[in-house]
C-alpha positions as CSV (number, residue, x, y, z in Angstrom):
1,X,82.9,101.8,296.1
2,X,84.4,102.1,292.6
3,X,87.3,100.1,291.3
4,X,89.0,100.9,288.2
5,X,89.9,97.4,286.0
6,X,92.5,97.8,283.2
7,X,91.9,96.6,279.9
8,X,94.8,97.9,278.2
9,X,97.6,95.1,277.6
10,X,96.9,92.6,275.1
11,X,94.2,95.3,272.8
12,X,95.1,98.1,274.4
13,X,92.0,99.4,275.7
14,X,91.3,102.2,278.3
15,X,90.4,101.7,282.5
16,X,87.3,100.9,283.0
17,X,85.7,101.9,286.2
18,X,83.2,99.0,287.5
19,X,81.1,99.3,290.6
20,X,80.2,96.3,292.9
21,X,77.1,95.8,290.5
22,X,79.1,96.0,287.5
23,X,81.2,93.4,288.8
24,X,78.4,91.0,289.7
25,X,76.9,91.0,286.2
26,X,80.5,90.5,285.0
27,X,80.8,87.0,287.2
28,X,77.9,86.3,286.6
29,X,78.3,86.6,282.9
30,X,82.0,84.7,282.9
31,X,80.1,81.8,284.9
32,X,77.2,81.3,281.7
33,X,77.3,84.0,279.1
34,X,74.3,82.8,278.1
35,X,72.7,83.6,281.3
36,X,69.1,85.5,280.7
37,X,69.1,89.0,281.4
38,X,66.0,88.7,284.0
39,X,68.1,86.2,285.6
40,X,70.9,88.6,286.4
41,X,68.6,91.4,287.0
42,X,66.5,89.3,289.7
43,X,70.9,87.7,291.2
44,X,72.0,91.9,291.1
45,X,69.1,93.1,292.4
46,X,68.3,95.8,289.4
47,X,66.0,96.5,287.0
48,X,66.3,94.3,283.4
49,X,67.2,98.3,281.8
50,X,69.7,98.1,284.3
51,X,71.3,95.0,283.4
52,X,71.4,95.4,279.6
53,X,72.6,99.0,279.9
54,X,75.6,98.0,281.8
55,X,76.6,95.4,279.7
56,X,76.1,97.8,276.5
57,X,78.0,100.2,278.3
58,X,81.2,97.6,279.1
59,X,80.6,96.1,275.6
60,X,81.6,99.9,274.0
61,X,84.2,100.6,277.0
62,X,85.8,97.3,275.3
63,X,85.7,95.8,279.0
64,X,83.4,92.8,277.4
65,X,85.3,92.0,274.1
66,X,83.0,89.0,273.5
67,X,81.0,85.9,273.8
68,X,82.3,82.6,273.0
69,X,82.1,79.0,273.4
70,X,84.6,76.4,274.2
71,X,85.3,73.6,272.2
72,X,86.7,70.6,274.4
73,X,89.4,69.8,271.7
74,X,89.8,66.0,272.2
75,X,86.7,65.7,271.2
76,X,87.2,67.7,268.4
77,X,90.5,64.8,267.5
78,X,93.0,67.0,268.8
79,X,95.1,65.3,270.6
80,X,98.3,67.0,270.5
81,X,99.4,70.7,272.2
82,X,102.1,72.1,271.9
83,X,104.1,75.8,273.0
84,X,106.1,76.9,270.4
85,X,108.4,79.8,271.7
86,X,109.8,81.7,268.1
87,X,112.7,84.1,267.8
88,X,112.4,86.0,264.7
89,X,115.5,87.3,262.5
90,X,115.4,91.6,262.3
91,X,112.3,92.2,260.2
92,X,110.6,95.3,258.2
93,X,107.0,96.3,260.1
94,X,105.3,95.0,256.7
95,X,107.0,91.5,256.7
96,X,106.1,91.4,260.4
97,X,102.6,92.1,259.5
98,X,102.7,89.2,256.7
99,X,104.1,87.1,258.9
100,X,101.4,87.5,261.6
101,X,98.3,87.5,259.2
102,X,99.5,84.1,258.2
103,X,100.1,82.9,261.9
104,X,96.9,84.6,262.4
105,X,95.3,82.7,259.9
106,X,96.5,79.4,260.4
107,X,94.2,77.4,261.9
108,X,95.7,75.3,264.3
109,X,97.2,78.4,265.9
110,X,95.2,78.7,268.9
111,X,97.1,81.4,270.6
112,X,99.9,84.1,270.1
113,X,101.4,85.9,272.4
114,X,103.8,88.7,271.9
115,X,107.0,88.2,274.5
116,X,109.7,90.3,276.0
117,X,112.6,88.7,276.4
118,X,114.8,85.9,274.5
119,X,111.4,84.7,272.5
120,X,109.4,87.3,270.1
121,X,106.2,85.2,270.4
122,X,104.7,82.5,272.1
123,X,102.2,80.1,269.8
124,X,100.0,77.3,270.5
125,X,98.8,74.7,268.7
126,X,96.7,71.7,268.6
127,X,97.1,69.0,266.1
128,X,95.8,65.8,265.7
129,X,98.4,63.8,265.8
130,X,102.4,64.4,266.1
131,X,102.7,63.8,262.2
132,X,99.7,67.0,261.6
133,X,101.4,68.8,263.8
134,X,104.9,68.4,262.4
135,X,102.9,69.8,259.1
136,X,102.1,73.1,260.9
137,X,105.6,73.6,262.1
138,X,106.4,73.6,258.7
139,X,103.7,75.8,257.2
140,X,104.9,78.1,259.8
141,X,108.5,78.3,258.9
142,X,107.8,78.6,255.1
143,X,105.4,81.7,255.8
144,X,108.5,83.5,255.0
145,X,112.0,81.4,254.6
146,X,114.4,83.0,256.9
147,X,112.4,85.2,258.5
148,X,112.6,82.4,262.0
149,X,116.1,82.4,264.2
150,X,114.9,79.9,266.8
151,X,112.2,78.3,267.4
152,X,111.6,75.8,271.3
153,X,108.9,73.3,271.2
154,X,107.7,72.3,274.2
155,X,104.6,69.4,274.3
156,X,101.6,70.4,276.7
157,X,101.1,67.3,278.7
158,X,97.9,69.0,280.8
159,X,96.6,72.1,281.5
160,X,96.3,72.8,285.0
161,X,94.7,76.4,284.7
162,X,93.1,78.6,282.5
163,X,91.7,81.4,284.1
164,X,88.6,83.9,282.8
165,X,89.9,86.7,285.1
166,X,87.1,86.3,287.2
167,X,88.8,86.6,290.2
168,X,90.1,89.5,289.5
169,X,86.7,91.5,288.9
């Protein structure tokens, strides 16, 4: 049986239609990304061709977006989080742009989301310390001076979940 997955959302992609093989490779793949291809061929039950054409083929769909590692960020010295919730003043599509290249940039910006609702966007970011990250709330707000209304801190204490989507496939 056939079921259709949507990708577009947060990079606006297209529906991508995945079959029950296509969804073992991709749990398979969200479980070690690294995993060899004979290895999934031989847990599918397909050919190796099999394999690495369906992967190339929901690589170029933009169903796969990518590979990556994850850092464990205490290790790293990163010992505060925090959710900033920003409400931005009316703003030209270019200053928006500026504005977002820089948060973009910014390297203790993990994440940004784009919100509906009282917030325009949703950042998070890890610091060392409460002093470094007292330092990025400021580089933030002099990316452009009074381009912020509001801005909500709240400190992450733990993360409970972080989901891969896997359940979902």
């Amino acid at each position: 049986y056939n079921t259709r997955m949507a990708t577009k959302g947060l990079l606006g992609g297209t529906t991508v239609n995945l079959d029950e093989k296509d969804r073992a490779i991709l749990r398979l793949l969200v479980r070690d990304p690294q995993m060899q291809v004979a290895d999934i061929a031989r847990e599918v039950g397909v050919q190796r061709d099999t394999v690495v054409y369906r992967v190339k083929r929901m690589e170029k769909r933009g169903l796969i977006m990518k590979y990556h590692t994850i850092l464990d960020p205490l290790a790293l010295g990163l010992g505060v989080f925090m959710m900033v919730l920003v409400k931005l003043n009316p703003v030209s599509k270019s200053e928006l742009e500026v504005f977002l290249g820089k948060l973009m940039a910014h390297k203790n910006v993990t994440h940004i989301s784009r919100l509906v609702g009282k917030h325009d966007y949703l950042l998070q970011i890890a610091a060392e310390d409460i002093l470094a990250f007292d330092a990025v709330l400021d580089d933030i707000k002099a990316i452009q001076v009074g381009l912020i209304a509001d801005i909500e801190i709240s400190n992450v204490i733990d993360g409970l979940k972080t989901d891969d989507f896997s359940g979902l496939i």
